[in-house]
C-alpha positions, 0 to 999 in steps of 0.5 A, spaced: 500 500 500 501 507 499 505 510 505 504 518 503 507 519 510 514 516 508 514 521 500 518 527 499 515 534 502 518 539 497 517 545 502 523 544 505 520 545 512 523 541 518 517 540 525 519 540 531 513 536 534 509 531 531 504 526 533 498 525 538 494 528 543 490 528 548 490 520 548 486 518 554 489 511 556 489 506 563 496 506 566 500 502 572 505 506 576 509 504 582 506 505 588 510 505 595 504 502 599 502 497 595 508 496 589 503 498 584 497 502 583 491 502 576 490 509 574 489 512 568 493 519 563 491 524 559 497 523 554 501 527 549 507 523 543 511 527 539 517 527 535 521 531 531 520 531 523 525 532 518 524 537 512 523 532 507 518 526 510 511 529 508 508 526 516 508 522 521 505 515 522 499 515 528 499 508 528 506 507 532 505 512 537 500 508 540 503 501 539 509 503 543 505 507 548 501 501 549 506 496 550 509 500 556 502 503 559 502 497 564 509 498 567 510 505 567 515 508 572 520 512 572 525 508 569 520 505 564 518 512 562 525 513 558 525 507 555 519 508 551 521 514 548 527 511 545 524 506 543 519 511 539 524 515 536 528 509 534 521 505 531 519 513 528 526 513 525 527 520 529 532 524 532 528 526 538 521 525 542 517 527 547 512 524 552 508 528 557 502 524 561 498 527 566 494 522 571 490 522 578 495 519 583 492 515 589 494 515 597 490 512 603 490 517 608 488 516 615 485 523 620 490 525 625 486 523 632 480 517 629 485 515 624 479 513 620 481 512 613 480 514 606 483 516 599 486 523 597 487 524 590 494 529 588 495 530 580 501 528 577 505 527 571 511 526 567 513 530 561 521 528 558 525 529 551 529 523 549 535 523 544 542 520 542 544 525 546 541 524 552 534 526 555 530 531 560 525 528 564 521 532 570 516 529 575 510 534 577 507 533 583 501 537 585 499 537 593 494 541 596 494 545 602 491 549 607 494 555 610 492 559 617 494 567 615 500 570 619 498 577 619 491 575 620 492 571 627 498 577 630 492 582 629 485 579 631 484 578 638 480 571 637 480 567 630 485 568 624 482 567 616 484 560 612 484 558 606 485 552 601 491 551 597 495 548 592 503 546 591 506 545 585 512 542 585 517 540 578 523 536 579 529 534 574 529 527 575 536 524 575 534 517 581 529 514 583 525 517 588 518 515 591 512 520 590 509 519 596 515 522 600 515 529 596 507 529 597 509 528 605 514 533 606 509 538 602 505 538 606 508 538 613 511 544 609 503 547 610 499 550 615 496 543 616 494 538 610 489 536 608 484 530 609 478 527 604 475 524 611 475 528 618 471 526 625 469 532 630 475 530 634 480 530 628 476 537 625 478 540 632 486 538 632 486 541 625 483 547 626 487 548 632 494 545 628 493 549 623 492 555 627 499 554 631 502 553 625 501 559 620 504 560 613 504 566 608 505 562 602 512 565 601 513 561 608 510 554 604 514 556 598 521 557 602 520 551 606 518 546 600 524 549 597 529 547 603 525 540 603 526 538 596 534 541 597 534 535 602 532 531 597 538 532 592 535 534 587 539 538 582 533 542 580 526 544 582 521 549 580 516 550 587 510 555 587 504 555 591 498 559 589 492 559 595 484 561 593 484 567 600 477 567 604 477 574 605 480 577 599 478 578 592 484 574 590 490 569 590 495 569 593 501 566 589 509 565 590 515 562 586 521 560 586 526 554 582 533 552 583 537 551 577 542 547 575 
């Protein structure tokens, strides 16, 4: 059969991205607790496409990711962009998922279980040269104002928030003990299930606790440069109770 994707392009213009997106497909990753864990991504593939191909074969991104989505940690995830360079006859690929990860969380007193969800994703450039991965972990937070506390004689405004981490991965490490350390970065962090004495420990924890998000972002920053990451980008953003806006702060280190 006729293969148009593989005839000359006369036009003499190379792409730099080409593939799918948006693929919605089940994945397994690694889980600390339970070894692995069933979730499912929103997937974009691409590789790079050379002045004189006319396009690209669909198909084969599929079947590369296919193959992998069954065990896709960390180690896994690179192997399958040099195998879909190699299979597109590419010089370069990239792969970005983005997928719900699950964690069973108990209440801090009744220590009553339930799950909590946290977004994370994978995004990655692999070439004969070497590959860049980044590992995204999104935790949400409540904080207890500072200011609002030192100036009111009784109660202080809080408010829920989300952290937003981005890690240059270079050896393994496990999500779970990012998101743990995030969150002991935050006035108190959240649960999907509270009894009355677990909603009064919280209320009173965070209030011992307060942060302006500069302070969560700080202490994440010092928290990720424990766990030797050559580089990270931290920012946290919180929806203010009394204000009619959000409170936002950023900070990275570079390599």
């Amino acid at each position: 059969m006729r293969d148009i994707q593989n005839e000359n392009d006369i036009r003499n213009i190379p792409l730099q991205k080409v593939g799918v997106k948006n693929v919605k497909y089940p994945i397994v990753v690694l889980d600390k607790v339970h070894g692995k864990q069933q979730t499912s991504a929103t997937v974009d593939l691409f590789v790079n496409l050379p002045h004189n191909y006319k396009g690209t074969h669909m198909s084969r991104f599929i079947e590369v990711f296919h193959k992998y989505h069954q065990n896709l940690s960390m180690t896994h995830f690179l192997e399958m962009l040099d195998e879909m360079r190699k299979k597109l006859n590419a010089e370069k690929s990239f792969c970005s998922i983005t997928f719900p990860y699950f964690i069973e969380k108990k209440a801090p007193v009744s220590e009553s279980p339930a799950v909590m969800q946290y977004v994370c994703s994978y995004e990655a450039c692999s070439s004969e040269d070497g590959s860049d991965f980044y590992v995204t972990i999104e935790v949400p937070i409540a904080t207890l104002c500072p200011c609002s506390k030192a100036i009111s004689e009784y109660g202080a405004h809080n408010q829920r928030g989300l952290v937003k981490v981005k890690v240059l991965y270079t050896e393994f490490f496990w999500i779970e003990d990012v998101i743990s350390m995030i969150e002991s970065c935050a006035s108190t962090p959240l649960y999907s299930l509270l009894k009355r004495k677990d909603e009064k420990y919280v209320t009173e924890y965070a209030y011992d606790n307060p942060r302006f998000v500069e302070d969560v972002v700080r202490e994440v920053y010092l928290g990720l440069d424990k766990m030797n990451f050559s580089y990270f980008s931290v920012e946290a953003e919180t929806e203010e109770s009394i204000h009619n806006h959000n409170a936002y702060a950023f900070t990275e280190k570079t390599r």
